[in-house]
N, C-alpha and C positions, 0 to 999 in steps of 0.2 A: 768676491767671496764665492766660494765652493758649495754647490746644492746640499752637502752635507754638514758643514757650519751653518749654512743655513737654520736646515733641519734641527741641529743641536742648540740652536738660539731657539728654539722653538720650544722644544722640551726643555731646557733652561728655565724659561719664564712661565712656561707652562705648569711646573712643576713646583717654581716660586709661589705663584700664585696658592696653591693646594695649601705649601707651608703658611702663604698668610693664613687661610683659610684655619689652619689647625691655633695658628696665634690668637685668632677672634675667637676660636671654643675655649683657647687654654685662659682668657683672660674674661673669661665669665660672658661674651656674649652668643649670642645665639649665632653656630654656626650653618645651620639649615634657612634662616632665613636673611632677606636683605644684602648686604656686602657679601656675606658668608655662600650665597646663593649663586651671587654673579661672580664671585672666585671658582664655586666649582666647576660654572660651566666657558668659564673664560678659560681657565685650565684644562678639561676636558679636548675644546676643541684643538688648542695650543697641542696638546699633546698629540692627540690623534692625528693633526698634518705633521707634525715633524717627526712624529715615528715613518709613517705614508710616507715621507720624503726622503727620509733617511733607509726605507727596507729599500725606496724605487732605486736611490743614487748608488747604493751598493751591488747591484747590477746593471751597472750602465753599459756593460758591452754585450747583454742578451738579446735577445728577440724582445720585440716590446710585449708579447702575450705573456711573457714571463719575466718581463717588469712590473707588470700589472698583475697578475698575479701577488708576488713577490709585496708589493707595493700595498695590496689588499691587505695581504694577511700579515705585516708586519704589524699595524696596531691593533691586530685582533690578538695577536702573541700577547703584547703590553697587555691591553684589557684584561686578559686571560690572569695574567701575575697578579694584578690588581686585585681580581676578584677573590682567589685562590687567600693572598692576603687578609683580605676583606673580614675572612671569617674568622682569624684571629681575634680581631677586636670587636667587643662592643659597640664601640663609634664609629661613624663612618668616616668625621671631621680628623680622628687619629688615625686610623687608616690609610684614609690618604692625605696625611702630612708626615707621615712616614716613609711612606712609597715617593714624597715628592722630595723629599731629603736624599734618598738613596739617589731618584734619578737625577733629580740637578747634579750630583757631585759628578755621576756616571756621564752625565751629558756634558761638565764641565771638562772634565779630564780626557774625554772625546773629540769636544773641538778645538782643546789645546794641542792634540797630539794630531789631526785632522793635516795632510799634507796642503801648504797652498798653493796655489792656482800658478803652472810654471807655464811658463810663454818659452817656448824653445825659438832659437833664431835661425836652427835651419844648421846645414850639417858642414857649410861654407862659411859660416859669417866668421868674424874675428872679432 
C-alpha cells in the first residue's frame, strides 16, 4: 500500500467518524459529550495525519525542507476549509458531518483512482 492510500484511509475514517458524530446529534443525543466527544477527537486526529501524509507524499521527489514544509501546511489548508465552513452553521455536530460527507467521498474517489505500487523488473527481464 502506497503512503497516499494510506493517507486516504486516514481521512476516510476520519471523516466517517464526524459523520457518526452528526448521526448521534441527528438522533437526539448529545453530540458535545461522551461518544459524541471521542468521535470528534478520534476524527480530528484521523484527519490531521492523513491530510500531513497525504500533502508530505505528493512531493516525494523535493528536498525534504520542502516536504516538510509542504506536509505542515497541508492540514492547516483542511482546518482552514473547516473553519471557514464552520460559520455557516449553528452547529458544530452539522458542520462537521458535512465537511465529513464531502471529504470521505473525496478521499474515496482519491484512493480508488490512487496509482498502485508498481515493482518494475528491470529494463532486461522477460
Amino acid at each position: 500500500m502506497t503512503q497516499l492510500r494510506f493517507a486516504c484511509l486516514l481521512l476516510i475514517f476520519g471523516a466517517l467518524s464526524w459523520v457518526g458524530r452528526l448521526g448521534i446529534d441527528l438522533a437526539g443525543g448529545d453530540a458535545d459529550a461522551g461518544l459524541g466527544n471521542l468521535l470528534l477527537w478520534i476524527g480530528a486526529v484521523l484527519i490531521t495525519l492523513g491530510a500531513a501524509l497525504a500533502a508530505f507524499s505528493s512531493v516525494a521527489h523535493a528536498p525534504i525542507w520542502l516536504q516538510l514544509v509542504v506536509g505542515l501546511c497541508g492540514p492547516l489548508a483542511l482546518w482552514m476549509v473547516l473553519l471557514a465552513g464552520n460559520d455557516m452553521f449553528n452547529d458544530q455536530a452539522t458542520a462537521g458531518g458535512i465537511f465529513g460527507v464531502g471529504l470521505a467521498i473525496f478521499s474515496l474517489v482519491w484512493f480508488v483512482r490512487a496509482r498502485p505500487e508498481v515493482k518494475h523488473k528491470g529494463s532486461h527481464a522477460r
